[in-house]
C-alpha positions in Angstrom: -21.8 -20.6 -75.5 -18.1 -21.5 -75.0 -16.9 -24.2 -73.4 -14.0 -23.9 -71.5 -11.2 -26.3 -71.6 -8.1 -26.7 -68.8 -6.0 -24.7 -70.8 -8.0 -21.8 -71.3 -9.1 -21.5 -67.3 -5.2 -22.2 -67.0 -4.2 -19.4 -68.9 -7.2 -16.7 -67.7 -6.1 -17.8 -64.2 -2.1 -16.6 -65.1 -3.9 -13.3 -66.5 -5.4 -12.7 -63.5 -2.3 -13.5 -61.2 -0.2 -10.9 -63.4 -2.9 -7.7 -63.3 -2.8 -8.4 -59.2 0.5 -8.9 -59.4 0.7 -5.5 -61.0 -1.6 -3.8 -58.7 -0.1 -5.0 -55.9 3.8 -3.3 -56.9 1.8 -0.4 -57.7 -0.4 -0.4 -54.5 3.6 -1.3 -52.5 5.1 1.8 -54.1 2.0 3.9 -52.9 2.6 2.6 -49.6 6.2 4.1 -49.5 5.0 7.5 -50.8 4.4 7.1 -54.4 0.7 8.8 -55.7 -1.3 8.1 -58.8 -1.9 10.5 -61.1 -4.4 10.6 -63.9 -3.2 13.3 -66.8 -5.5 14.1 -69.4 -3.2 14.4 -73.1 -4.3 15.3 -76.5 -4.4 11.0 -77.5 -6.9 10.7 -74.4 -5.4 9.5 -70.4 -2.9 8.5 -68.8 -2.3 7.0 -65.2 1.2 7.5 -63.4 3.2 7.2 -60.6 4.2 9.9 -58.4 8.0 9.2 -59.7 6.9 8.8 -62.9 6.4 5.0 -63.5 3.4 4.5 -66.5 0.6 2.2 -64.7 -2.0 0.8 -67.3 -5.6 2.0 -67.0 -6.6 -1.6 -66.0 -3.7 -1.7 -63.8 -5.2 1.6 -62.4 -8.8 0.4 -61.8 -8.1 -2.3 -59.9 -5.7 0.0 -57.5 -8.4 2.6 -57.1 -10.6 -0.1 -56.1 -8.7 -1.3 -53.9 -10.2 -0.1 -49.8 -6.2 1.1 -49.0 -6.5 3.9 -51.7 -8.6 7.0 -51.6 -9.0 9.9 -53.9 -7.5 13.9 -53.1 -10.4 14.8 -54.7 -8.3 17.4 -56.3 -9.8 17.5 -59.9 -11.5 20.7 -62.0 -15.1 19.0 -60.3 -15.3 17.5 -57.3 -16.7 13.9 -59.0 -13.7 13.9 -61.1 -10.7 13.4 -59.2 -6.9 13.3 -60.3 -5.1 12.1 -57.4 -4.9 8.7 -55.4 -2.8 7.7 -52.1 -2.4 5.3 -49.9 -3.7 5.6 -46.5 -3.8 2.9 -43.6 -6.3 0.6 -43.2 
């Protein structure tokens, strides 16, 4: 069992601002028109914007968790899909 000090929470805590601050420019582009896109590549997945911007598959989670974003459901199976936007709440 670890014990965690002031630092360490300190520093998990700054992690955790930076991913939602990450989701949160991703979910603002989406919001202006942007989509996510999942690609499939040779080297395994990849998550992008619309216009092209790289998000992270973390990144990526926590957007398509988010109750703002819903799936196309445009994928090769219908539990699969490939597509995100923004829609209002």
């Amino acid at each position: 069992m670890n014990i965690h000090t002031p630092a360490s929470l300190r520093a998990k805590s700054r992690q955790l601002d930076r991913r939602r601050r990450r989701a949160a420019r991703v979910i603002t582009a989406m919001s202006r028109g942007a989509s996510l896109n999942l690609t499939f590549m040779r080297n395994g997945s990849a998550f992008t914007l619309s216009d092209g911007t790289p998000v992270s598959s973390e990144i990526a989670l926590m957007v398509v968790n988010d109750i703002r974003v819903v799936s196309v459901n445009d994928g090769l199976f219908p539990t699969t899909p490939q597509t995100w936007r923004y829609v209002e709440p």
